[in-house]
FIMAR-271615 format. One line per 4 residues: their letters; for each residue x negated, y, z of C-alpha. Coordinates in nm, 3 decimals. Layout:
A> X:Y:Z ~ ...
This chain:
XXXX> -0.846:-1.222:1.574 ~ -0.518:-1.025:1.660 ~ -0.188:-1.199:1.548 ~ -0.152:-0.938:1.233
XXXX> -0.470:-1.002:1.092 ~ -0.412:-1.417:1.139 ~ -0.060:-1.374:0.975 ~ -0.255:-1.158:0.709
XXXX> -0.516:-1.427:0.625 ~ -0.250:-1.719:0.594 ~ -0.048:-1.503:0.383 ~ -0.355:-1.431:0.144
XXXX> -0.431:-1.804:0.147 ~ -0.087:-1.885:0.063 ~ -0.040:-1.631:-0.184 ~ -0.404:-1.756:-0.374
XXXX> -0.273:-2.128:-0.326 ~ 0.053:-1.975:-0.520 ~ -0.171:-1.834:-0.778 ~ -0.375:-2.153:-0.822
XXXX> -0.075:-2.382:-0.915 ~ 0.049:-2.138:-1.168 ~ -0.281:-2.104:-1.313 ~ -0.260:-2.490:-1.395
XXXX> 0.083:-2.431:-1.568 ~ -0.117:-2.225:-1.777 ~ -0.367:-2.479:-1.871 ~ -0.082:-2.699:-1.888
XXXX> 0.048:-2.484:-2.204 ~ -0.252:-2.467:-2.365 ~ -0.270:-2.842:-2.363 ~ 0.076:-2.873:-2.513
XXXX> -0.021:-2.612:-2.803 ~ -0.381:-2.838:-2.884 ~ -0.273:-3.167:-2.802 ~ 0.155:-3.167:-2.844
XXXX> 0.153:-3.295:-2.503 ~ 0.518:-3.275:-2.367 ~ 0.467:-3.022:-2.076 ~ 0.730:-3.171:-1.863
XXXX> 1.127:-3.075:-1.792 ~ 1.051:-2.840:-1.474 ~ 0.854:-2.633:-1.760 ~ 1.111:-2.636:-1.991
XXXX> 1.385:-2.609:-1.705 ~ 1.559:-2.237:-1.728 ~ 1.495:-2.208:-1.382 ~ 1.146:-2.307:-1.402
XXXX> 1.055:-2.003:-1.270 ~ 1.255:-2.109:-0.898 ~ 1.117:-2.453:-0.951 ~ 0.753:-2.378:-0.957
XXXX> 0.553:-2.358:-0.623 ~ 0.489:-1.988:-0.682 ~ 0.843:-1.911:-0.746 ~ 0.881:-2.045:-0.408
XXXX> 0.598:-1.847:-0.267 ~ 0.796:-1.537:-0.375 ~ 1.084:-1.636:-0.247 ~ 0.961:-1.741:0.096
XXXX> 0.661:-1.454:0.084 ~ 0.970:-1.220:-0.056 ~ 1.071:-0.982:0.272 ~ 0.700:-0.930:0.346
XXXX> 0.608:-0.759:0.008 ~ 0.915:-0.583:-0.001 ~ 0.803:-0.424:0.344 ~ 0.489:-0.321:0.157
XXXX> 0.615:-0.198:-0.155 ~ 0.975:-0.264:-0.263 ~ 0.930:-0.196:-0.603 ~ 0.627:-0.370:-0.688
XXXX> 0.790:-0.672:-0.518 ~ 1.072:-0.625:-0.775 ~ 0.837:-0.577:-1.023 ~ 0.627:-0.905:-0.908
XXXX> 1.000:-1.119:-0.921 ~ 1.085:-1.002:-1.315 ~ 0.731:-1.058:-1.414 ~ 0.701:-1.400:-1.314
XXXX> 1.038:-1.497:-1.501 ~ 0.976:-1.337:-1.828 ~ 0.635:-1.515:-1.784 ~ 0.828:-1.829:-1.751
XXXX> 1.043:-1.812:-2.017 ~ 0.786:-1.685:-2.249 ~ 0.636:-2.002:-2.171 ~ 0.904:-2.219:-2.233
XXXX> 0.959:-2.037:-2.616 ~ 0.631:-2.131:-2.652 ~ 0.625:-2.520:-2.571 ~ 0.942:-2.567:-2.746
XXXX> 0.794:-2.443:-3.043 ~ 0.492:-2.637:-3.029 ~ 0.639:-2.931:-2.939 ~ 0.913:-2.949:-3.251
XXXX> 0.671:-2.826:-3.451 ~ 0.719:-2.534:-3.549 ~ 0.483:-2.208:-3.589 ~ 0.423:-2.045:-3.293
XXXX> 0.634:-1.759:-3.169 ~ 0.366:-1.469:-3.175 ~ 0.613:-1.243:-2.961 ~ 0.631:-1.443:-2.698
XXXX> 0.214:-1.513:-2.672 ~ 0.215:-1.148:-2.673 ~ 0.501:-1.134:-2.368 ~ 0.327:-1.423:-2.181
XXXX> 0.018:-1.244:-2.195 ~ 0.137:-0.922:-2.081 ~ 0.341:-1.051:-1.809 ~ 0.063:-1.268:-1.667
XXXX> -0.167:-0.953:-1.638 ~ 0.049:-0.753:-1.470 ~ 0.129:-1.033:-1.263 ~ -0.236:-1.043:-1.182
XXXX> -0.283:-0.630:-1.126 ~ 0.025:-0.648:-0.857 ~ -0.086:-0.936:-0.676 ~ -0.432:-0.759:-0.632
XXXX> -0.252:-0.459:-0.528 ~ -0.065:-0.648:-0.248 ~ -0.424:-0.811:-0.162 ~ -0.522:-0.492:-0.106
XXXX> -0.264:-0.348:0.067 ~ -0.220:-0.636:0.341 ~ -0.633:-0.642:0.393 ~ -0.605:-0.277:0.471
XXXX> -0.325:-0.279:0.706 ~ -0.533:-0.569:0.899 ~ -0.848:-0.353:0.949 ~ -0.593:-0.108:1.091
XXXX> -0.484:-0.232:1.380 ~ -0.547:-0.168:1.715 ~ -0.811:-0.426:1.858 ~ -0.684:-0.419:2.206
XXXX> -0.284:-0.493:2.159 ~ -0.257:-0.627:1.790 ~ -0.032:-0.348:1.691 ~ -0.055:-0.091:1.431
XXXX> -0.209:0.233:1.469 ~ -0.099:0.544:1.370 ~ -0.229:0.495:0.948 ~ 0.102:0.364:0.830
XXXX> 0.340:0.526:1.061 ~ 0.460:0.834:0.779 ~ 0.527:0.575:0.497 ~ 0.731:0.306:0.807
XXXX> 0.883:0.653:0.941 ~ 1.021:0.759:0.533 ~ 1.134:0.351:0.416 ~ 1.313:0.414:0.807
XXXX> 1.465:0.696:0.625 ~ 1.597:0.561:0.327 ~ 1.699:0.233:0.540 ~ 1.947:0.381:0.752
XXXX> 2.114:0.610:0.431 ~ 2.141:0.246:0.258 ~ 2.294:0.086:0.542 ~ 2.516:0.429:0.711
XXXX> 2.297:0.364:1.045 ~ 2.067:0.627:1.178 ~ 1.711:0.592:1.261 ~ 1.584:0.678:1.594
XXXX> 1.183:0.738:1.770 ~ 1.137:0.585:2.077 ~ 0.807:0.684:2.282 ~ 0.693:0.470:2.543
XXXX> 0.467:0.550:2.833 ~ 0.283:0.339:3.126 ~ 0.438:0.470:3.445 ~ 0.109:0.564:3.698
XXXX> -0.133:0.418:3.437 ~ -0.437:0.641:3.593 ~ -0.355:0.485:3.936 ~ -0.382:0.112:3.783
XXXX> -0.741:0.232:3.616 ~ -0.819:0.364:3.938 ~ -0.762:0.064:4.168 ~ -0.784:-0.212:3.964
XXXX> -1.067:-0.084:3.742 ~ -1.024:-0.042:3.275 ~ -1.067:-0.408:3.248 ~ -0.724:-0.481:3.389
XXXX> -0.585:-0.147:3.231 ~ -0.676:-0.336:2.944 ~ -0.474:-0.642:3.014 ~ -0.170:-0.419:3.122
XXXX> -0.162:-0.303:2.802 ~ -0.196:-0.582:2.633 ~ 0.031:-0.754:2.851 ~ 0.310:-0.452:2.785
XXXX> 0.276:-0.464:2.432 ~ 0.336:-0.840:2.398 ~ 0.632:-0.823:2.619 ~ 0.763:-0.550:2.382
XXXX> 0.687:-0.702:2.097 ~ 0.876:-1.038:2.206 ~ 1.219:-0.872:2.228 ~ 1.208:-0.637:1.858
XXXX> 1.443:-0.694:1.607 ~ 1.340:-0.745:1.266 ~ 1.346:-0.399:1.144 ~ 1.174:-0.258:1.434
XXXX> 0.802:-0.129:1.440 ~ 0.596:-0.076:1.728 ~ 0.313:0.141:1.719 ~ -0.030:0.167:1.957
XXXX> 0.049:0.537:1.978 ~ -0.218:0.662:2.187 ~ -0.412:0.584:2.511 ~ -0.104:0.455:2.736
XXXX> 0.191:0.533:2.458 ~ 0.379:0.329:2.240 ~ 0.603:0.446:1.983 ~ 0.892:0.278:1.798
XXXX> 1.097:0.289:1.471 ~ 1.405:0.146:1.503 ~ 1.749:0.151:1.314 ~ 2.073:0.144:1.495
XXXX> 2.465:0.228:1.444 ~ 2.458:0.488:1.683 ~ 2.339:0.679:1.984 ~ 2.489:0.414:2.207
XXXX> 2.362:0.105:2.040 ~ 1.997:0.289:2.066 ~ 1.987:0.317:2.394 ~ 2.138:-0.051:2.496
XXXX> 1.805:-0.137:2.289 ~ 1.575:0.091:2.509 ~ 1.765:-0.034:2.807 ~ 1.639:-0.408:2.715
XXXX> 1.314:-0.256:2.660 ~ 1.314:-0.154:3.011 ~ 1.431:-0.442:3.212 ~ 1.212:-0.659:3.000
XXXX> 0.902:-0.475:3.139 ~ 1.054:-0.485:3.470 ~ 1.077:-0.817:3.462 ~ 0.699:-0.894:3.317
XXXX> 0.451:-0.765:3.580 ~ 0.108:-0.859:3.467 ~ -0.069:-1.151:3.631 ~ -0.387:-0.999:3.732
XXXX> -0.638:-1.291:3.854 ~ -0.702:-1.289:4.206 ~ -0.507:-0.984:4.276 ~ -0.138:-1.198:4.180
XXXX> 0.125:-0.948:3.964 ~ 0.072:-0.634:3.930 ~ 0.448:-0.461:3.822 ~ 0.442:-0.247:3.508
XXXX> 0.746:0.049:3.494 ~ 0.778:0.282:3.108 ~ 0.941:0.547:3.078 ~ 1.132:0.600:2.722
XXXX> 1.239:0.885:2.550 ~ 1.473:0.864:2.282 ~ 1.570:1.074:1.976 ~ 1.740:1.034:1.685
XXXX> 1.592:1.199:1.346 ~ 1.837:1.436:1.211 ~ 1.907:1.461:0.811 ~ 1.619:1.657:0.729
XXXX> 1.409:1.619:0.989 ~ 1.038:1.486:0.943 ~ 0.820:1.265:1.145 ~ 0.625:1.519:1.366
XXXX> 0.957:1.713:1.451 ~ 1.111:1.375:1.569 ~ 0.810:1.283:1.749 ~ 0.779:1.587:1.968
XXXX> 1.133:1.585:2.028 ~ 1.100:1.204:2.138 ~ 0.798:1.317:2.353 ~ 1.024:1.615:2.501
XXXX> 1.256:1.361:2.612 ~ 0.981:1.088:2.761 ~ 0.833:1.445:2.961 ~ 1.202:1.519:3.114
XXXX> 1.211:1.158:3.179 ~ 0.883:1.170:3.395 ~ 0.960:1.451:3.552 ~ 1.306:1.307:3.674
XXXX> 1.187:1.009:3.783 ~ 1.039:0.780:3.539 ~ 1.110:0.422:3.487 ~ 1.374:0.508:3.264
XXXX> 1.487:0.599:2.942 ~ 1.616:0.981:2.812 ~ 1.780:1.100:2.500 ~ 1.672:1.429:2.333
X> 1.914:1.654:2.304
């Protein structure tokens, strides 16, 4: 199992443990409206809906969802407190006896539904991005690249950075297939992609691009800050040859090229440019990183 689709079953299994406690609040209500049972202070608390262990989930779980879909996420947060405090109308009432508030049945019923319908759209969404993955590195492949390429977009207007495409290609990859034979092209590459994954930042995504390429998303202040990050890129694959067993290390070498996406400018425009660059880069050398002009 690759180290995306482990993350993506624990989150799952956290995210249905989540579900499972607040399902038991539920029953909890329903016991205080048939038997008056107090249902507790945390219930009744008017942060109840921090306290409770899938308030927590959200919180902890929050930066993940938002990565998948911002607005649901939001969505997912307001739910779950008018939820709560629906709840806590209702126990109050029950418990000093008077009728219940029909209102807020009606809003605690509504907001646990499309609590429900979200959290089986995130389900969803994270067991699809699992199945695509390449098998060989553990990185994504090229399925979710356009939607990570436009929340790049609208990133870097929030924040006044600019977002930048980085390709990535094995230096003399034919000649390590040739020598060494595709079993320890294999391991190169997944040997080069765990070295790059090691040094991203938390906004950055790396991409199983194709055969010996790697692409990257990444946000930076400007042209010079970009290419201090491809820089580390380099001399952290420089400094990672792959142990090949009973032949000792074999040295890896990229070369990068580097382009930043223009206002207006789409993801296959910034691409080609990026892969412009990475040609002038092989042809002047490799082992290096160029900027598209």
């Amino acid at each position: 199992m690759s180290d995306y689709a482990h993350r993506a079953a624990v989150f799952i299994a956290e995210l249905d443990a989540a579900v499972d406690v607040h399902l038991d609040w539920t029953r909890r209500v329903l016991r205080c409206a048939l038997t008056h049972e107090p249902p507790g202070e945390q219930m009744l608390a008017d942060d109840a809906h921090e306290r409770c262990h899938f308030g927590q989930w959200l919180v902890a779980a929050g930066p993940e969802l938002e990565r998948l879909d911002a607005r649901k996420a939001h969505q997912l947060v307001s739910l779950h407190r008018r939820m709560h405090d629906a709840i806590r109308l209702i126990c109050q009432d029950v418990h000093s006896g008077r009728p219940g508030n029909l209102e807020a049945l009606a809003t605690f019923e509504s907001s646990q539904a499309g609590l429900v319908q979200r959290l089986a759209t995130f389900k969803t969404r994270i067991l699809a991005d699992a199945v695509r993955l390449d098998p060989l590195t553990g990185l994504p492949l090229r399925y979710s690249l356009e939607g990570e390429f436009m929340m790049g977009q609208r990133a870097a207007h929030r924040g006044g950075t600019a977002l930048f495409v980085a390709m990535f290609d094995i230096d003399h990859f034919k000649r390590v297939n040739d020598t060494f034979g595709h079993i320890v092209g294999d391991l190169a590459l997944r040997h080069l992609a765990d070295t790059l994954r090691r040094i991203l930042r938390p906004n950055d995504r790396l991409y199983r691009y194709g055969g010996e390429e790697f692409l990257l998303l990444m946000l930076a202040e400007d042209d010079s800050e970009a290419e201090a990050a491809a820089g580390r890129f380099l001399d952290a694959v420089r400094a990672s040859p792959v142990p090949v067993p009973g032949h000792g290390d074999l040295p890896l070498r990229v070369t990068i090229g580097l382009a930043r996406v223009a206002e207006g400018d789409g993801l296959e425009i910034s691409v080609e440019r990026a892969d412009q660059a990475l040609y002038r880069g092989k042809q002047a050398g490799r082992d290096r990183c160029v900027v598209a002009g």
